[in-house]
N, C-alpha and C positions, 0 to 999 in steps of 0.2 A: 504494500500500500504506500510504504514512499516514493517509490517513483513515481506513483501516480498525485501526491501530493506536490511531489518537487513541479514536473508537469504542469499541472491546474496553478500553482502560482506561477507559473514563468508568462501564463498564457494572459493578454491583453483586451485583449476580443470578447465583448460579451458575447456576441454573435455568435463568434466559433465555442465557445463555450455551453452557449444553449445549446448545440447542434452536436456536442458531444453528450452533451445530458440526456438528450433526446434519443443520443442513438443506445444509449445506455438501459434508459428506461424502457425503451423497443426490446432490448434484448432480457431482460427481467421477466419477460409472459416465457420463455422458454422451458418445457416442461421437464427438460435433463438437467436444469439447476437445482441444487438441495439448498436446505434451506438459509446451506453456509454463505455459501453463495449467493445468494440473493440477498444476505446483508452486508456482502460487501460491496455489492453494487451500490445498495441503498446508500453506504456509507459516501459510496460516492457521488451521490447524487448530493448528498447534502454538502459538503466540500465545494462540487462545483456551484451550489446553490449561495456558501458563502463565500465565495469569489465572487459570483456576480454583483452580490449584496455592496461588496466592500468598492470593487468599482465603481458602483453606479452612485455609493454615498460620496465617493471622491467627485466624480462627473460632476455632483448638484453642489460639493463646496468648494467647486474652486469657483 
């Protein structure tokens, strides 16, 4: 999971970031994931959720 942390912060892009969330969250219905797995998608989901977060509050205070 740190590479995928190191990753998600390097990345600037809300855009591309939804777009990884997205494809993330696409692949969670997969029915050969147990249920380890699918919490660490989730985890990832929220990660990328707080990167978008923290972008967008830099975006509205500068």
């Amino acid at each position: 999971m740190e590479w995928f942390e190191m990753e998600i912060e390097s990345l600037r892009d809300i855009g591309l970031l939804q777009e990884k969330k997205k494809q993330i969250k696409d692949s969670v219905i997969n029915p050969d994931l147990n249920w380890n797995s699918r919490m660490e998608l989730y985890k990832q989901v929220q990660l990328i959720n707080m990167r978008i977060e923290k972008l967008s509050y830099r975006a509205t205070s500068c």
